[in-house]
C-alpha positions in Angstrom: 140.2 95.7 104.2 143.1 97.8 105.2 142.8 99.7 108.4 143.1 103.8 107.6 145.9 104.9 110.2 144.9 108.1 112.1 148.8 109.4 111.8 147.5 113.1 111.2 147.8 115.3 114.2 145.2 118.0 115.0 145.7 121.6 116.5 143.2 121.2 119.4 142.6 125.1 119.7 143.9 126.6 116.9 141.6 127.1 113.7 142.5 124.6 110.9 143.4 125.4 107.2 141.7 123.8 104.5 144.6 121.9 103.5 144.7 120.7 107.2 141.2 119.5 107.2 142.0 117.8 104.0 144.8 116.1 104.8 143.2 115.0 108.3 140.2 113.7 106.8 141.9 112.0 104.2 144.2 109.8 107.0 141.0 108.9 108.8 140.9 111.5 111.7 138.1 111.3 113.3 137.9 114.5 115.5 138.7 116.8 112.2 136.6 114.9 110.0 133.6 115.9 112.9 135.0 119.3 112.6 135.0 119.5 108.8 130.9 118.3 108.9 130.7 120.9 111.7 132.0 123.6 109.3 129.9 122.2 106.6 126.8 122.8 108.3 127.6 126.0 110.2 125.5 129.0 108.5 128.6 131.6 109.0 129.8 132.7 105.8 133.3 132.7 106.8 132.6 129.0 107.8 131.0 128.5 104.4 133.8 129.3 102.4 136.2 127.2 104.0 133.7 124.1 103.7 133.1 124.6 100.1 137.1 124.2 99.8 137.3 121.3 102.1 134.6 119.3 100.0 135.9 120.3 96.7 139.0 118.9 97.6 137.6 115.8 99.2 135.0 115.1 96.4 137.1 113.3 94.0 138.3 110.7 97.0 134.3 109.9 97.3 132.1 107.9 95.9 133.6 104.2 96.9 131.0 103.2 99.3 127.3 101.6 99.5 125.0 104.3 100.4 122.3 102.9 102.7 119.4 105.3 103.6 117.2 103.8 106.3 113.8 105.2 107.6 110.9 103.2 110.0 107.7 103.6 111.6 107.9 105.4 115.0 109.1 102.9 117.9 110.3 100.3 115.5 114.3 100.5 116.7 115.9 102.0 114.3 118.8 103.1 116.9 119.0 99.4 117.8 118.9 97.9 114.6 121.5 100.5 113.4 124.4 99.4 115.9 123.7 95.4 114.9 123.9 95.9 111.6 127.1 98.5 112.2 128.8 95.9 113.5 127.8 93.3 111.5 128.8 95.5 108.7 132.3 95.6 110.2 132.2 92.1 111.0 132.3 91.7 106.9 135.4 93.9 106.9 133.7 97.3 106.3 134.3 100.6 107.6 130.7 102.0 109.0 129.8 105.8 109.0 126.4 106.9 110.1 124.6 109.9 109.6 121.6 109.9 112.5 119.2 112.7 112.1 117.9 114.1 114.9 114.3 115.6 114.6 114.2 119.9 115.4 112.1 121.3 117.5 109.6 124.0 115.8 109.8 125.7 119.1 113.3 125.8 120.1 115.4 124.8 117.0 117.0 122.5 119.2 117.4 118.5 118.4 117.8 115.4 120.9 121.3 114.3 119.4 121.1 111.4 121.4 122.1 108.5 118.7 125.4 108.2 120.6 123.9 107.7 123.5 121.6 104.9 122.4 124.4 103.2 120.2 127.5 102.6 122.4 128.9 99.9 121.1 129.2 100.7 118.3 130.2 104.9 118.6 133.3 103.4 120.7 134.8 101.0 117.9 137.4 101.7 116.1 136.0 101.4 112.9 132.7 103.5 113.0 131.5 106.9 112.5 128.0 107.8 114.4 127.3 112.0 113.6 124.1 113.0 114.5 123.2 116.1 113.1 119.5 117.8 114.1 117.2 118.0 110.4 116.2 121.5 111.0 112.8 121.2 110.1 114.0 120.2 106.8 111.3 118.2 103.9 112.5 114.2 104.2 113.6 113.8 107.1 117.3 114.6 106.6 120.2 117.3 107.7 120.3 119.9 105.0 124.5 119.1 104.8 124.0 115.3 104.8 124.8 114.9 101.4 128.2 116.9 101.8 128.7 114.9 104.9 128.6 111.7 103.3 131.0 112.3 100.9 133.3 113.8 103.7 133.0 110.4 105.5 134.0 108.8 101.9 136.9 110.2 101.5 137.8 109.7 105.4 137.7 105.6 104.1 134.3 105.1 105.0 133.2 102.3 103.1 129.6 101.8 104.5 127.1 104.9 105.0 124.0 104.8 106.7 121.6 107.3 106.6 119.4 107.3 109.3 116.2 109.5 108.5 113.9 110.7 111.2 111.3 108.6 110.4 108.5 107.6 107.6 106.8 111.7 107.5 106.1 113.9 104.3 109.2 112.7 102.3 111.6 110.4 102.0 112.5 111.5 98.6 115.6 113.9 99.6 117.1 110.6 101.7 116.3 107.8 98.5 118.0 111.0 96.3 121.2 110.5 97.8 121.9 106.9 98.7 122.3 103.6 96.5 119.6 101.2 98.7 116.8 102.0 100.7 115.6 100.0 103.8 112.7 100.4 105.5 111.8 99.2 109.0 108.5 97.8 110.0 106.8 96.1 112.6 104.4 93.2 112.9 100.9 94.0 112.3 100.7 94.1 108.9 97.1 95.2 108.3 97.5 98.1 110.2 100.9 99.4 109.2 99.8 98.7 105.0 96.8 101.4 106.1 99.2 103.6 107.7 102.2 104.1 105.3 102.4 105.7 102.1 102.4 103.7 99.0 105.0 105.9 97.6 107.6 104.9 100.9 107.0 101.6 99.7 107.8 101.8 96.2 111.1 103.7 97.1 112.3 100.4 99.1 114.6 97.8 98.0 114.0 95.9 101.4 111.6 95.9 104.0 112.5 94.1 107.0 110.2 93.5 109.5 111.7 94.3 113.0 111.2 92.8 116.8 110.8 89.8 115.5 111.5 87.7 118.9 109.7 86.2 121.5 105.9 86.2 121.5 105.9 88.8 118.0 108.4 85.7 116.1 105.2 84.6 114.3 103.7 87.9 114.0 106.6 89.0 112.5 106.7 86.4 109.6 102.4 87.1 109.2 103.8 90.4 108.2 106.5 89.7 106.2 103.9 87.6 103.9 101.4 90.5 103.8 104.3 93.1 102.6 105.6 90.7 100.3 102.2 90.3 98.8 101.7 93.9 99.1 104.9 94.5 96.8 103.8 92.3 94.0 101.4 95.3 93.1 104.2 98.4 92.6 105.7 98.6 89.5 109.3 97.0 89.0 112.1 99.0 89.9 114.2 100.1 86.9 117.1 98.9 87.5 115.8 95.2 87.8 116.1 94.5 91.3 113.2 93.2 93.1 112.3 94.3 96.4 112.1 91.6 99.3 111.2 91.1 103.0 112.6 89.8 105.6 112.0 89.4 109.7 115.0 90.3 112.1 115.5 91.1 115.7 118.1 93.9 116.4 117.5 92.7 120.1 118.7 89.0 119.6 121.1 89.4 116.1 118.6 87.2 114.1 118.0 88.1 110.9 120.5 90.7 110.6 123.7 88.7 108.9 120.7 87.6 106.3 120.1 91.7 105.9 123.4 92.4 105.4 124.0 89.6 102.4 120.9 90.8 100.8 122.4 94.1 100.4 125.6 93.0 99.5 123.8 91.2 96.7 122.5 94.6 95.7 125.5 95.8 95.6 127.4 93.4 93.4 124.7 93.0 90.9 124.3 97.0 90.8 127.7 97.5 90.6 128.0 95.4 87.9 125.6 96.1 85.8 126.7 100.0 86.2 123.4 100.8 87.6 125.3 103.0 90.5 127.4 104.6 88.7 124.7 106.0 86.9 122.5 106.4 89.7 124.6 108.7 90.8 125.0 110.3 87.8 121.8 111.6 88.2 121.3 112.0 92.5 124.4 114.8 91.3 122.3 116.5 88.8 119.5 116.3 91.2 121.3 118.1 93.9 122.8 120.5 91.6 119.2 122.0 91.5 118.9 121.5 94.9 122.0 123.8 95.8 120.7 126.5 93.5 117.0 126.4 95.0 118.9 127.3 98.2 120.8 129.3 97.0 119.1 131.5 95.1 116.5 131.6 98.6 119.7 132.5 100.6 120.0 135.6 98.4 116.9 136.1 98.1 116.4 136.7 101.5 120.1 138.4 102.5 119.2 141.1 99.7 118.2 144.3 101.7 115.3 145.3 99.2 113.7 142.6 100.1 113.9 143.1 104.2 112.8 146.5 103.4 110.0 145.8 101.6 108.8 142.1 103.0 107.4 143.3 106.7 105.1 145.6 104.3 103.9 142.8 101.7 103.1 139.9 104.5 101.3 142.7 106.6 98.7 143.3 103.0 98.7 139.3 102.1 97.7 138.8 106.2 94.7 141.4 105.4 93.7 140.1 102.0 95.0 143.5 100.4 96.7 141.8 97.9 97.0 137.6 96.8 100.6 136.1 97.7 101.6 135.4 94.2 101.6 139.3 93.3 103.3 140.3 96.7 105.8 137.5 95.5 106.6 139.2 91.9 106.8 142.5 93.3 109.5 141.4 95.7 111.3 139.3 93.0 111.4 142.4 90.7 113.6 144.0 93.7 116.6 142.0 93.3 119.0 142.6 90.6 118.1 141.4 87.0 
């Protein structure tokens, strides 16, 4: 794999042009290709506008890449296992961009961002990519922007995404919308974790790989992998033919990973050629066509000045059972312009 040559130089004050962003992001600048996500997710309108240009541009120099979302149980390592299998991604020649959400606070709309932090080895080489980006309170667990961020670190020669989601909550349908393979981290104790988990987490998952597997929790570990591999033989095959397996790893000691890494390369050979991704994709686009019209048509919605006249008044009579939500709803929709 042919190393992409950061020869693009940066204005370190001076606002960038969308051409510059382009052309930077396209010869594998780092810095502006964190600036261009930076714009992407910024809510200024000005900011906006340039970022719709910028991805536009950079779509078409996407989509050559395996998409890997990944998502765990609380306290199963994620951050660990995510810089051993970077790098032994890289290791097999690949180029290694990850997108680690950071959970928001309710309270302060702030996020940890501390990914970097816990993956140092791997945000220091030369061939990786670690933005973490806080969810915003957003439904499965991901970065409203991470879709356009992806394909911003596609077109920047990333060759390996990974999508780290906050962890197994209410959905991890937004992260499996957007990404070709979905891993999901467990730990040993299988009884306990097949009560805890939703079935519908496992269904989504082409691996499940069962995590701390060292030491005293080695046969633990493989107890577990039997019970989830068991456990699978109930769901429904996947439609593209594939069938989900388990396997044990330690992110601590390496083992196990080199094995996870092959299996998805597998996936990706066999999906590739069967043109399962391709059309996979087809439809994650369509799928997030709606999605950008949902939030867009809620960003007018509430920017219309009809509707921040009249809203204080409706949600003061829904609060005192004056009148039911769904008619407070229709009255405000018949404000905007038909």
């Amino acid at each position: 794999m042919s190393e992409v040559q950061p020869s693009f130089r940066i204005k370190r004050k001076a606002a960038l042009s969308p051409a510059e962003y382009v052309e930077g992001i396209l010869s594998g600048n780092r810095t502006v290709l964190s600036r261009a996500i930076t714009l992407v997710e910024s809510q200024r309108a000005e900011h906006q506008a340039i970022a719709e240009e910028v991805v536009s541009a950079c779509i078409r120099h996407s989509g050559k890449s395996i998409r890997i979302g990944i998502t765990g149980v609380p306290g199963v390592g994620k951050s660990t296992f995510i810089e051993a299998f970077g790098l032994s991604l890289i290791e097999a020649g690949r180029r290694v961009a990850v997108l680690a959400i950071d959970p928001t606070s309710q309270k302060s709309k702030g996020s940890i961002l501390g990914d970097k932090t816990r993956m140092e080895k791997l945000a220091t080489h030369e061939h990786a990519f670690i933005r973490p980006s806080p969810s915003s309170g957003s439904l499965g667990g991901i970065a409203p922007k991470t879709r356009e961020a992806m394909l911003l670190c596609e077109a920047a020669g990333y060759n390996a995404i990974l999508v780290e989601t906050v962890g197994v909550g209410q959905s991890e349908i937004a992260v499996h919308s957007m990404t070709d393979f979905f891993l999901l981290l467990m730990l040993a104790g299988a009884g306990d974790e097949l009560q805890g988990i939703k079935r519908g987490i496992m269904e989504m998952a082409d691996l499940i790989a069962i995590n701390k597997a060292d030491g005293a929790n080695r046969d633990k570990a493989r107890l577990a992998q039997q019970e989830y591999q068991h456990a699978l033989h109930f769901f429904p095959p996947h439609p593209n033919g594939w069938r989900p397996r388990t396997l044990t790893c330690s992110a601590l000691t390496g083992e196990g990973i080199v094995e996870i890494r092959e299996v998805i390369f597998e996936f990706e050979k066999k999906m590739s050629k069967n043109g399962w991704i391709e059309r996979q994709r087809t439809e994650q686009a369509s799928y997030w066509l709606r999605q950008a019209l949902e939030h867009e048509l809620l960003s007018r919605f509430y920017a219309s000045e009809q509707v921040k006249a009249k809203l204080p008044e409706l949600d003061a009579a829904v609060r005192k059972g004056e009148i039911s939500p769904l008619r407070a709803a229709k009255a405000l929709l018949k404000l905007l312009p038909q």
